[in-house]
C-alpha angles and dihedrals in degrees: 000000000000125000102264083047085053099051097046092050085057095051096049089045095047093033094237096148094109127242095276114134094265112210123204111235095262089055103265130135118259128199120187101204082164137005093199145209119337114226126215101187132072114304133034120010094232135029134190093034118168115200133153124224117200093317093329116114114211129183109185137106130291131209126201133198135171090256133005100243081069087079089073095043098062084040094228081161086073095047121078093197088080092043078099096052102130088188140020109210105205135174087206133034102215106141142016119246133218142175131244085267099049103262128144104252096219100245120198118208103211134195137214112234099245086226089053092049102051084039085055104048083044096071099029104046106020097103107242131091099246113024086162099061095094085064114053102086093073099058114092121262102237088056078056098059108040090057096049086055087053089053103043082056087050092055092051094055100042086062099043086059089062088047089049090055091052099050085052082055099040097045099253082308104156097170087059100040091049087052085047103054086030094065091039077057092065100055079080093211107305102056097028106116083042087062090041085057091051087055100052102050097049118047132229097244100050081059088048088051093061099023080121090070110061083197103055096048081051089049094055096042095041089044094042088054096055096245099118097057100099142074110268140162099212106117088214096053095044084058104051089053086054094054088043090053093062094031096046080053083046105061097007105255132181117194125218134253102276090218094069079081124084128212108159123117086008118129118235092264094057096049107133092237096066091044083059093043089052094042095050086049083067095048089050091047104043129043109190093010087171097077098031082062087048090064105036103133088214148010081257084069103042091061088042084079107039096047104074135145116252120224132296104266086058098066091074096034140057092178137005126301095358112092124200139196109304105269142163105239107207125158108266120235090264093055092041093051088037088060092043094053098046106032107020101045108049094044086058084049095051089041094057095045090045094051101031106243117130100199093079097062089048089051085050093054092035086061104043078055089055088052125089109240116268123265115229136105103278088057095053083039100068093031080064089058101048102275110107116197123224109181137355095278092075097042084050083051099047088045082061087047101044094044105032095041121018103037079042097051089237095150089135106060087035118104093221087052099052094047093051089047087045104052089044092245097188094239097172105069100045119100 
């Protein structure tokens, strides 16, 4: 489908063709009571149209193209699934079309609203990644939020797709799909397909063999991260080679590459080496945390589990060799919401779909709401614009709009780009 078919395609859906009296091509009045279903499968474009012709009411489907010749070209003649076309929606009248029996297939010429095509090219061409955001804030609040609340089920279920996947991998094991997307979790954006590698190459349950010994849980996770292969003096280090050295023999184990972690431009308290030292507290502490999580009571619970102290070594250290002054390293409040958000959350999600209870989607939802918005730039981003955020749930939701329609050109599939298209916002002139 090319642009201007696109685009056409969007007028008729949206009915954006304005109010003027529209003719058919052989000079008849047309009326679009509706234009009916898209439809995203093989045939017709759109199903289950109503329009009247002259006096003569017609429910069918109706098929669109840039120009009408296209018709041939696509060789819909040949095609009985468009014999029942009650109208053809074309940019350009360059041939007359018939039926197998001879009849005259009724053909629209339709125009773009010249305010909805510069609109149009406005959003999807102006290079920037928002050139609707001086405009938001006119649109109401309730079209807001019922927008946010579409998106932030988008992005659930965007993410229950991916759970989905790895319980195909992982055999309906919800235990090892939960540590897998857990420790991605603590990669906290920037190392977290390094952590998702950690998980996948050392099972849960050689961590829930040795769960007795805190240093061995820190040995395979250290070792499977990459982070015991030098040369170093620290006594503690030296020891837990040593101890990867038996267990990786053990469960045949092969570490990964310890570049895939950044550390640049991290503070000390986000060094990958604590977050392992804190994750592999978890896993000490906790033997099946997934359904532990499941029947938490609240979301004081829930962080219960996940906030708890490393091991000693780690109160003087944030990374190997260099000590530090003697501290408890607890997760603070914003890593403890962030894994919530993006572990917890949308395997209870998945849980609930999967199962088929519903109350733990709603538990899912009813926590993001407990939760204070997230701080990062989209977010400020689209405060900036108009749209202030109240809990999780909406910066969840902004981070689906932002990723999935504006830095995809989607405008046109965007709510806040219809209603500014609607309701004829002059788009062009503004800065």
């Amino acid at each position: 489908m090319n642009e201007m078919e696109r685009l056409l395609h969007y007028v008729w859906k949206y009915k954006l063709y304005g109010v003027a009296p529209l003719m058919t091509t052989d000079g008849k009045d047309l009326q679009i009571i509706d234009p009916g279903i898209a439809n995203t499968d093989a045939g017709p474009d759109f199903f289950n149209a109503k329009i009247k012709i002259d006096q003569t009411l017609w429910v069918g489907s109706i098929e669109i193209h840039e120009k009408a010749s296209d018709w041939m070209l696509h060789q819909h003649n040949k095609d009985k699934a468009y014999e029942s076309i009650i109208l053809h929606v074309t940019g350009f009248n360059d041939l007359e079309l018939k039926r197998s029996s001879g009849e005259s297939i009724p053909q629209l010429v339709m125009t773009i609203p010249e305010s909805v095509r510069q609109n149009i090219e406005w959003l999807l061409y102006r290079e920037t990644t928002m050139p609707c955001q001086a405009h938001i804030h006119s649109l109401d609040s309730l079209h807001i939020r019922s927008w946010l609340d579409a998106l932030l089920s988008e992005r659930l279920e965007r993410k229950t797709k991916d759970i989905f996947t790895l319980l195909e991998h992982y055999n309906n094991d919800w235990n090892e799909v939960f540590y897998v997307i857990l420790t991605r979790s603590f990669g906290f954006g920037v190392n977290s397909d390094a952590m998702e590698r950690v998980a996948r190459g050392l099972p849960l349950h050689c961590i829930q063999k040795q769960r007795n010994s805190c240093s061995q849980v820190e040995a395979m996770l250290f070792g499977q991260a990459g982070m015991l292969s030098e040369k170093k003096s620290d006594v503690y280090y030296r020891f837990l080679q040593q101890e990867y050295g038996f267990l990786s023999h053990k469960y045949g184990l092969t570490p990964i590459d310890n570049t895939a972690f950044k550390n640049l431009r991290l503070r000390p308290y986000n060094f990958p080496y604590l977050k392992i030292a804190q994750l592999a507290a978890i896993w000490i502490q906790h033997d099946t945390l997934f359904s532990i999580m499941l029947n938490a009571g609240n979301l004081g619970e829930i962080k219960q589990h996940l906030k708890l102290p490393p091991s000693d070594y780690w109160t003087t250290h944030y990374h190997f060799d260099h000590e530090s002054p003697k501290k408890e390293k607890l997760l603070g409040d914003n890593a403890l919401n962030t894994l919530i958000i993006n572990a917890v959350v949308p395997v209870f999600f998945a849980y609930g779909l999967r199962n088929k209870a519903p109350e733990y989607c709603e538990k899912a939802t009813r926590i993001l709401q407990y939760l204070p918005p997230e701080k990062n730039n989209i977010a400020t981003t689209f405060n900036n614009a108009g749209i202030a955020c109240s809990n999780a749930g909406d910066t969840q939701a902004l981070i689906q709009l932002k990723r999935e329609y504006c830095e995809k050109k989607k405008c046109l599939f965007c709510r806040i780009g219809f209603r500014l298209l609607k309701h004829g916002v002059q788009l062009s002139g503004s800065k």
